[in-house]
C-alpha positions as CSV (number, residue, x, y, z in Angstrom):
1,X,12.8,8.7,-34.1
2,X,13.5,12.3,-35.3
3,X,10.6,14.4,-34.1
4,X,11.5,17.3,-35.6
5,X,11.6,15.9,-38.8
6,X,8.3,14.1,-38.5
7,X,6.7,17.4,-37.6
8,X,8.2,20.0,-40.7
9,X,7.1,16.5,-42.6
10,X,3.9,15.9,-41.1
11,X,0.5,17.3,-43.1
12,X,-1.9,16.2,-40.2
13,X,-1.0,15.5,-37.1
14,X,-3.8,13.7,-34.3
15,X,-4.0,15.1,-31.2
16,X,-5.4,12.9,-28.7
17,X,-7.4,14.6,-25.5
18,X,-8.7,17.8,-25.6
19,X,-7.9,18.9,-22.1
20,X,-5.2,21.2,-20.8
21,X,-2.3,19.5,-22.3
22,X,-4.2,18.9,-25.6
23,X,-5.5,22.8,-26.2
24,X,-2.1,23.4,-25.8
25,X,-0.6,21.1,-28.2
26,X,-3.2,22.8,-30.4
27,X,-1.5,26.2,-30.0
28,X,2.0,24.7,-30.7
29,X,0.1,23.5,-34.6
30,X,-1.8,26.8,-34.5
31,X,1.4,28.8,-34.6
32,X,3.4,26.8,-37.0
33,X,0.6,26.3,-39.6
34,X,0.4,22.9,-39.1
35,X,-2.7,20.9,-39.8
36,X,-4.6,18.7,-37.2
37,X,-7.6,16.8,-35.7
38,X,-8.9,16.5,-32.2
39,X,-10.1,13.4,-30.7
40,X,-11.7,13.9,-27.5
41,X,-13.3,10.9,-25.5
42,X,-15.7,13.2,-23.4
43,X,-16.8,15.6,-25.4
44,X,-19.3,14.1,-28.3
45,X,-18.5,17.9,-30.1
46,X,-15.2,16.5,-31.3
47,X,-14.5,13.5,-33.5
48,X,-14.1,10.2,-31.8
49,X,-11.0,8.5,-33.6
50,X,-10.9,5.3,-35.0
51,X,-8.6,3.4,-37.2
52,X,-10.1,4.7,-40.7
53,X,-9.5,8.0,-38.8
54,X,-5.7,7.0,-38.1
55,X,-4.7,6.6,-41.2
56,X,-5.2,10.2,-42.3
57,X,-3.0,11.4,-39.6
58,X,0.7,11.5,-40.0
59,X,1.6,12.0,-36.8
60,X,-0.3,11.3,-33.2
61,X,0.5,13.6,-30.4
62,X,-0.9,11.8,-26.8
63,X,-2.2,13.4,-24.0
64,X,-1.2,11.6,-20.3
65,X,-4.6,9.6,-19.7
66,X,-3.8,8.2,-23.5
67,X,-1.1,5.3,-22.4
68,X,0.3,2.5,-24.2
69,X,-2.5,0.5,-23.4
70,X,-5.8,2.6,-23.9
71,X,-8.0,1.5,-27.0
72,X,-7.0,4.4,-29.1
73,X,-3.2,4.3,-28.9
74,X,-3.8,0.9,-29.8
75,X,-5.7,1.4,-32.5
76,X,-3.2,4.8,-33.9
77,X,-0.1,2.4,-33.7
78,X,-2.1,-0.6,-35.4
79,X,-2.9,2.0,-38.5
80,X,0.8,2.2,-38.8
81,X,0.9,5.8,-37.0
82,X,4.0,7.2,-34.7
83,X,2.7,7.8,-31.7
84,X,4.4,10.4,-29.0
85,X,3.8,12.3,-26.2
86,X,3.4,15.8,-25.4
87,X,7.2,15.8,-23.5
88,X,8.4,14.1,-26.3
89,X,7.2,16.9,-28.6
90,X,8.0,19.8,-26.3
91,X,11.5,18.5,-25.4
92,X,12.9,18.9,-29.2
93,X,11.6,22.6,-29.0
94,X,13.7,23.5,-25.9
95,X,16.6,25.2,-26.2
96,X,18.1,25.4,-22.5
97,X,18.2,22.1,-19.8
98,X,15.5,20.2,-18.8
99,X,15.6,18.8,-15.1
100,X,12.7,15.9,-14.6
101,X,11.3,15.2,-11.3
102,X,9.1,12.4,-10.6
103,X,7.8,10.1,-7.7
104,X,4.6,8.7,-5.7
105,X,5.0,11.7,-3.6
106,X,6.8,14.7,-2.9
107,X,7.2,15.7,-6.7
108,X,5.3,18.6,-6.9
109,X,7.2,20.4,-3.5
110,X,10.4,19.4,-4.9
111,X,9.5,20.5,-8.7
112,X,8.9,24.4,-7.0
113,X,11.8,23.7,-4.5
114,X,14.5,23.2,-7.2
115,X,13.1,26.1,-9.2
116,X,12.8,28.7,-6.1
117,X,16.8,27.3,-5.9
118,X,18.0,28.1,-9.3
119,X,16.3,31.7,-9.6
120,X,18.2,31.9,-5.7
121,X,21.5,31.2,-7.6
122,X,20.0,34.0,-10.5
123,X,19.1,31.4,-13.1
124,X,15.7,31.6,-15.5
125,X,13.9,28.5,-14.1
126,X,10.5,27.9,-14.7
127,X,8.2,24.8,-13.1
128,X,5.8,22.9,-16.2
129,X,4.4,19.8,-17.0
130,X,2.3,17.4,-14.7
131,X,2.3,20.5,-11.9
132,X,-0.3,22.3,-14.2
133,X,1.1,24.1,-16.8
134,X,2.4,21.7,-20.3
135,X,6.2,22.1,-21.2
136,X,4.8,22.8,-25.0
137,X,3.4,25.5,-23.1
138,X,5.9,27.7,-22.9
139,X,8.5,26.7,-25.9
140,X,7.8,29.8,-27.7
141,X,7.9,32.1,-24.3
142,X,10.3,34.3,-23.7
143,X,12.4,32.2,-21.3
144,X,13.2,29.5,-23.9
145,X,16.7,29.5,-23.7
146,X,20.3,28.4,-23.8
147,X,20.3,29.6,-20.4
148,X,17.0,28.4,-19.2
149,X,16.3,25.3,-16.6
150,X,12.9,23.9,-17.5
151,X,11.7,22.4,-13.9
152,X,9.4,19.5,-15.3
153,X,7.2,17.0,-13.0
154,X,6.2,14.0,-14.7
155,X,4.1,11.4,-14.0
156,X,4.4,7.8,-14.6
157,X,1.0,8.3,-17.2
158,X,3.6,10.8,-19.5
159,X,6.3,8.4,-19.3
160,X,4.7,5.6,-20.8
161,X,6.4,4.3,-24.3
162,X,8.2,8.0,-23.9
163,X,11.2,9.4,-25.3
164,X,11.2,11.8,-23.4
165,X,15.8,12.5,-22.8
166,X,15.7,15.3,-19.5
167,X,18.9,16.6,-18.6
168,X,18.6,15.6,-14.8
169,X,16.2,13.3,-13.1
170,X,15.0,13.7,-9.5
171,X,13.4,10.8,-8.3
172,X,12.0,11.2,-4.6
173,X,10.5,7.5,-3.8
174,X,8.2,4.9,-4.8
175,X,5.2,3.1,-3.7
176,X,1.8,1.7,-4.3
177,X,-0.6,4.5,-6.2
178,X,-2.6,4.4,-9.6
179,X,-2.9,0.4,-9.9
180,X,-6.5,1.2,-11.3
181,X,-4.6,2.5,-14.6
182,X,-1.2,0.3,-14.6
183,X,-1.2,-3.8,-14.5
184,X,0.8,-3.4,-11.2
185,X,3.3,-1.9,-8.9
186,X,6.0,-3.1,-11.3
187,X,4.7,-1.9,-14.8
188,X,4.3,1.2,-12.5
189,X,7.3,1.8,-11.5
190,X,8.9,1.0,-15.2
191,X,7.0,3.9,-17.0
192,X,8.7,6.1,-14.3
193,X,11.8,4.3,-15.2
194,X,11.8,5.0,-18.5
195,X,13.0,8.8,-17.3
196,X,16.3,6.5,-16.2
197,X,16.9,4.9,-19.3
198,X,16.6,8.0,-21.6
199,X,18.3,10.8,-19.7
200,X,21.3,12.4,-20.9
201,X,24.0,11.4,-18.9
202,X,27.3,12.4,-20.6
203,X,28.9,12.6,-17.3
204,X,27.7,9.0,-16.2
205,X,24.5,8.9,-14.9
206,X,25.0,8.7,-11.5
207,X,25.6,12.6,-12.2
208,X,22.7,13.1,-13.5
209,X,19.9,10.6,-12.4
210,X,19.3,10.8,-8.3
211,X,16.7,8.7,-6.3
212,X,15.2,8.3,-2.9
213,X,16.7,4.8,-1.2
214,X,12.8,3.4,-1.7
215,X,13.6,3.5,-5.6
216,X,16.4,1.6,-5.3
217,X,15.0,-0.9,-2.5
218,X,11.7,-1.6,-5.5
219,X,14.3,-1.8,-8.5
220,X,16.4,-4.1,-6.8
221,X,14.0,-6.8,-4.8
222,X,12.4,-6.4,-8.3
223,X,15.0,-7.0,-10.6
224,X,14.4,-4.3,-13.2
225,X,18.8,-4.8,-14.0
226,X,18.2,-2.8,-17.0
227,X,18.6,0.6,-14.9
228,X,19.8,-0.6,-11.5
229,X,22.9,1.1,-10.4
230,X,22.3,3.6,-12.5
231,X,22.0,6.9,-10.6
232,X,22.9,8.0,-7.1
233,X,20.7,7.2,-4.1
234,X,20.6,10.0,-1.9
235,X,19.4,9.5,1.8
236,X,21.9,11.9,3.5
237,X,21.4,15.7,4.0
238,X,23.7,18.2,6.0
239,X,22.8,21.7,4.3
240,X,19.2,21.8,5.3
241,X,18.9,25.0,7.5
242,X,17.4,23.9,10.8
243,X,14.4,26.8,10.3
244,X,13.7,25.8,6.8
245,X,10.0,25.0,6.1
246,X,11.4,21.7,4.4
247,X,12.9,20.5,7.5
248,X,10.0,18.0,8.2
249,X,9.9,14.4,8.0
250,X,8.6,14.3,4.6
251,X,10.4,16.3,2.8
252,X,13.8,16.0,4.2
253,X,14.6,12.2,2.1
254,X,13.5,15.1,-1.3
255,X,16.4,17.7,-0.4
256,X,18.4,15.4,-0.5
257,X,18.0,15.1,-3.9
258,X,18.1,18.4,-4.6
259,X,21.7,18.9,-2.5
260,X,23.5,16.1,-4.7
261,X,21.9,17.6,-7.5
262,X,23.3,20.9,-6.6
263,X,26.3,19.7,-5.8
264,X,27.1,18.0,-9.2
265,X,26.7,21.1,-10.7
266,X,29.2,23.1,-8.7
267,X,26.8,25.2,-7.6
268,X,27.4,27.3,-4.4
269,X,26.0,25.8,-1.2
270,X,25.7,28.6,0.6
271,X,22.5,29.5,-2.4
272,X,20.9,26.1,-1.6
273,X,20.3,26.7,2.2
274,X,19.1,30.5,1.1
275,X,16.8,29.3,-0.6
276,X,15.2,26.9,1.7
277,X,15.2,29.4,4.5
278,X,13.1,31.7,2.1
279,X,10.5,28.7,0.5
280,X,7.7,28.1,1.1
281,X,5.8,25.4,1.0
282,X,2.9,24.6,-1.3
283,X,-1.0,24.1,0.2
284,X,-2.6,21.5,1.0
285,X,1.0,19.7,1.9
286,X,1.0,19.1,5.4
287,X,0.9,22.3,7.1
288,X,-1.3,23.7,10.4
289,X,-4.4,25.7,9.4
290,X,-4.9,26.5,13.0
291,X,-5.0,26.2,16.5
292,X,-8.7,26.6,17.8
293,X,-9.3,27.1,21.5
294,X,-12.1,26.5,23.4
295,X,-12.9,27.5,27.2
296,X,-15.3,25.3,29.0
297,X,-18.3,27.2,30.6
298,X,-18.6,24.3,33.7
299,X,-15.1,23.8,34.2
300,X,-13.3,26.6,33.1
301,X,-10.9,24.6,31.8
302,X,-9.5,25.4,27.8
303,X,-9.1,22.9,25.7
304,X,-6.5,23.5,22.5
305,X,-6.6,21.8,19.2
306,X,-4.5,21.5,16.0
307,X,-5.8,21.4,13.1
308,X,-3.8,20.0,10.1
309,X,-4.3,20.1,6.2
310,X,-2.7,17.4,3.9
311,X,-5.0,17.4,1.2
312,X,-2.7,16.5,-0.8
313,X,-2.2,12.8,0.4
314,X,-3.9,10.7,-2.5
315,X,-2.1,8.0,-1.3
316,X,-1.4,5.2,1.6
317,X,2.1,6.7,1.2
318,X,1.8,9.9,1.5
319,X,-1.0,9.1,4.5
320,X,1.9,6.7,6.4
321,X,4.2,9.9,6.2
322,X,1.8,12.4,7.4
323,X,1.2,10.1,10.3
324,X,5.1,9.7,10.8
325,X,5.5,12.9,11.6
326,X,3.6,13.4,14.6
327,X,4.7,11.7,18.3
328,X,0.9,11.2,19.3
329,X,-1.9,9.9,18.3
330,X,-4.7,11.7,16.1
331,X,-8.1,12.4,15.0
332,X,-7.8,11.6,11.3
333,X,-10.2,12.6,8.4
334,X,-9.4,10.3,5.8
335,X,-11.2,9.1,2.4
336,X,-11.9,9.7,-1.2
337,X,-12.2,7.8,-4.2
338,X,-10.3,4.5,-4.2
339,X,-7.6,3.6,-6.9
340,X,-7.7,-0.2,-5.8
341,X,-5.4,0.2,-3.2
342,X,-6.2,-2.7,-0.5
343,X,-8.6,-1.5,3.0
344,X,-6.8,-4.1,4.8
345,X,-3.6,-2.0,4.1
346,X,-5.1,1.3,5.1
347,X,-6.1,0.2,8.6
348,X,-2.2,-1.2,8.6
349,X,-1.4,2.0,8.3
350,X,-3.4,4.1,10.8
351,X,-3.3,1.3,13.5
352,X,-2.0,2.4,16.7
353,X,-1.2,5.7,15.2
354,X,-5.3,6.9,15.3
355,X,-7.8,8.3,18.2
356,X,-10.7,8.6,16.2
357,X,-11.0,8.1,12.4
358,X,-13.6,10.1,10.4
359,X,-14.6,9.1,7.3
360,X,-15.6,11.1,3.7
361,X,-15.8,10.1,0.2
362,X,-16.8,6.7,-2.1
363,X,-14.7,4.2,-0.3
364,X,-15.4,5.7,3.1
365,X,-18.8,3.6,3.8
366,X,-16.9,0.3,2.7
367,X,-13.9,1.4,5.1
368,X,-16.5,2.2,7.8
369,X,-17.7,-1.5,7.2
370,X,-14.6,-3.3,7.4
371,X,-12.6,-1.6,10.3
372,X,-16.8,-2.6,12.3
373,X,-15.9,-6.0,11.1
374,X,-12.7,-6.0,12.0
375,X,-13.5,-4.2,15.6
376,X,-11.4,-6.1,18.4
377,X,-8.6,-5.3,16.2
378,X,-9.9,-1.4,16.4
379,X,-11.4,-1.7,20.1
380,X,-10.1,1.5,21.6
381,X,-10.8,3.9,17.7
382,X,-14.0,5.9,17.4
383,X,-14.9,6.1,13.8
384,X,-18.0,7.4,12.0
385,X,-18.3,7.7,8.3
386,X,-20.1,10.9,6.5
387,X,-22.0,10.5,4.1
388,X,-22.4,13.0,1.1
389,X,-25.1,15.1,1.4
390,X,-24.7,16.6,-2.1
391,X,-22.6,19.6,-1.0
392,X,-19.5,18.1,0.3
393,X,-18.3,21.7,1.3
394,X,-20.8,21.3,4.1
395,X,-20.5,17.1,4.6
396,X,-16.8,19.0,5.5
397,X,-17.7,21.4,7.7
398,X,-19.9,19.0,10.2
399,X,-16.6,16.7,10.2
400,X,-14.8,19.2,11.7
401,X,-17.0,20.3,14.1
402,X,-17.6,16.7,15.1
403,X,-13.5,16.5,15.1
404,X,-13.4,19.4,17.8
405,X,-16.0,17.8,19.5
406,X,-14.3,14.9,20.3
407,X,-10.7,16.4,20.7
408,X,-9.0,17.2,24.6
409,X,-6.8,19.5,25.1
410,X,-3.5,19.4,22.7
411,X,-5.2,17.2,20.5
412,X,-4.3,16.9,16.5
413,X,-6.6,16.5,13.8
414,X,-5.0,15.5,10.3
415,X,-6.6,15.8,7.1
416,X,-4.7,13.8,5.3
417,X,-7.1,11.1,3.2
418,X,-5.0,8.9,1.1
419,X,-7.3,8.7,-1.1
420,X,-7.7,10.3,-4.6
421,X,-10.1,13.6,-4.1
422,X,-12.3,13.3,-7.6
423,X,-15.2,11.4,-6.0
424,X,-17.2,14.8,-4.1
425,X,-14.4,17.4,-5.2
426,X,-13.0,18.9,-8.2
427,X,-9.6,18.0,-7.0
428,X,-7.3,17.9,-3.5
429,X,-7.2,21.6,-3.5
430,X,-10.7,22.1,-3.4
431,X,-11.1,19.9,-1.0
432,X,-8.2,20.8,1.0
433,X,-9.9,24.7,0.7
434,X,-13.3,23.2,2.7
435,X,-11.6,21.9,5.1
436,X,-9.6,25.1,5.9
437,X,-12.9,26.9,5.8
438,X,-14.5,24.3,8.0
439,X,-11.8,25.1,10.6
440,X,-11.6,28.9,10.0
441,X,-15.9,29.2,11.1
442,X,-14.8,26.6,13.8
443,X,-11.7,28.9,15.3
444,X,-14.8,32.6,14.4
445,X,-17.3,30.4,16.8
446,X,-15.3,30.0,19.8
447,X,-13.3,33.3,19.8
């Protein structure tokens, strides 16, 4: 399919979503003259599409949520229309390379990471796409390019029926997440394929496409022939400086990624390790808020605690990793808003690694319920769920002072819910934020 043609050819073109990535799809038709409708499922202001609808549309530009098997891509390809995606539009607009990064987790650390590295070595690199800001975004910016590295995370929801042909894939590992939107782990893990199958690989791909050993391990004991073999599993890393902010459990399996990457493109090794000696890490990714102290009055006696923030663990992968990286048991706050994943999987997880679990958010009550039923095998856990109070900046708050209440001395408490956050917040960040602030009146009260 020529794009480019389709758009100098198009008279209308249908935008689907009216969100971030669709306002700025509308910009890209706003500045080239080109006509279009929006279609908007939330807000009753713009037109809801239909088939009739479809047929006056030349071309129909998706956002993310709109995949191959939602209603109205269904009904835009059954009227006969070509239906793309935002990356597949953006991509024919960019004049420099395009690196793609993708995975269950790590994606967005690893999306800034190999940006921080290429304006280290004194490229123009700039992060877009699932990490906030749409690659259509900045096509007509100032940094488009032949010398510009576009930094794009994707997610498997923009990879769906894509075209989308990156330059480089980065693929940090793979699990179970989002099996409330895709028919299962494996027609999950075959939109995020589809980054495999249409990179540009003039060198072979194993130059080009690089994934974490849990890629490989699904594509294989799956079967998916189609794209095994092709790209370079990368496990091993000897460049990581030993003070770099990266050099914890979960993000050591992403450099390496980023070191073949670097390597296959001659770049100088010594620029790699600079940069990760001067990044730093994004929020809400596994990272100490504080220490908060408390004397005693009876004893005398100080008790220290840890606190920990890894909002950003929507996931039981993401959760197992967090609690990987501690030699200890802790008091986890865990929660949120469920994406199917199974509870008898989450207490998998936590078993034997947990001194107390806390619950928050929609599936914490019916966690609460099962781990009660389930007690001998949870005998020596205390848990308490929390339920929302209608401002869950304070439901946060009284979890951790209840946390520090029940923590001894070099205790850790981990915020890390594997859970999706858009039940009580606006998103892991916000929530992320009220439990920072939670711990910051915590440490002001007992200094």
């Amino acid at each position: 399919m020529d794009i480019s043609a389709l758009i100098n050819s198009a008279k209308t073109i249908g935008i689907l979503g009216h969100g971030v990535t669709g306002r700025a799809v509308v910009k890209f038709c706003e500045r080239r003259g080109i006509s279009y409708k929006i279609f908007d499922e939330e807000d009753t202001k713009e037109e809801q599409f239909s088939k009739e609808k479809a047929e006056h549309c030349d071309l129909i530009v998706r956002s993310p949520s709109f995949i191959c098997s939602h209603e109205w891509t269904k009904l835009a390809m059954s009227a006969g229309c070509h239906c793309i995606g935002e990356l597949d539009l953006a991509s024919c607009f960019w004049r420099g390379k395009i690196v793609a990064i993708t995975g269950t987790n790590g994606k967005t650390t690893t999306t800034e990471f190999v940006a921080h590295a290429l304006q280290t070595h004194g490229l123009k690199a700039v992060t877009c796409g699932n990490i906030g800001k749409p690659l259509i975004e900045i096509i007509d910016s100032d940094i488009n390019g032949n010398d510009a590295w576009a930094i794009v995370e994707v997610s498997s929801f923009q990879m769906d029926g894509a075209l989308f042909s990156p330059d480089y894939v980065l693929w940090t590992n793979f699990a179970d997440d989002h099996l409330d939107v895709h028919l299962g782990l494996k027609e999950y893990f075959n939109c995020k394929a589809n980054l495999l199958r249409n990179a540009k690989t003039p060198n072979g791909p194993k130059q080009h496409c690089f994934v974490g050993p849990s890629v490989h391990d699904f594509c294989k004991n799956s079967q998916i022939t189609d794209v095994l073999g092709k790209y370079t599993i990368c496990s091993e890393f000897d460049t990581l400086p030993r003070e770099s902010a990266l050099n914890i459990k979960t993000q050591r399996e992403n450099f390496a990624l980023v070191q073949k990457f670097w390597i296959c493109n001659d770049f100088p090794i010594k620029q790699l390790q600079e940069a990760a000696l001067t990044f730093k890490i994004p929020p809400h990714r596994l990272q100490m808020v504080a220490e908060v102290r408390q004397r005693d009055v009876k004893t005398g006696k100080e008790k220290a605690v840890e606190f920990w923030n890894d909002s950003k663990a929507t996931n039981f992968h993401a959760l197992n990793a967090a609690l990987a990286s501690f030699d200890k048991k802790v008091i986890l706050i865990a929660g949120g808003k469920s994406k199917n994943e199974p509870v008898e999987k989450f207490l998998e997880i936590i078993a034997g690694r947990t001194k107390a679990l806390l619950l928050i958010g929609e599936i914490g009550e019916i966690l609460y319920q099962f781990i009660g039923a389930n007690l001998a095998k949870n005998s020596e856990m205390a848990c308490k769920f929390f339920p929302n109070g209608g401002d869950p900046e304070k439901v946060m708050a009284r979890v951790v002072e209840h946390a520090f209440a029940l923590a001894e001395d070099g205790d850790v408490v981990l915020l890390s819910p594997g859970f999706s956050s858009l039940d009580w917040f606006k998103n892991y960040a916000e929530r992320g934020k009220f439990f920072e602030n939670g711990v910051l009146c915590l440490n002001l009260q007992n200094k």
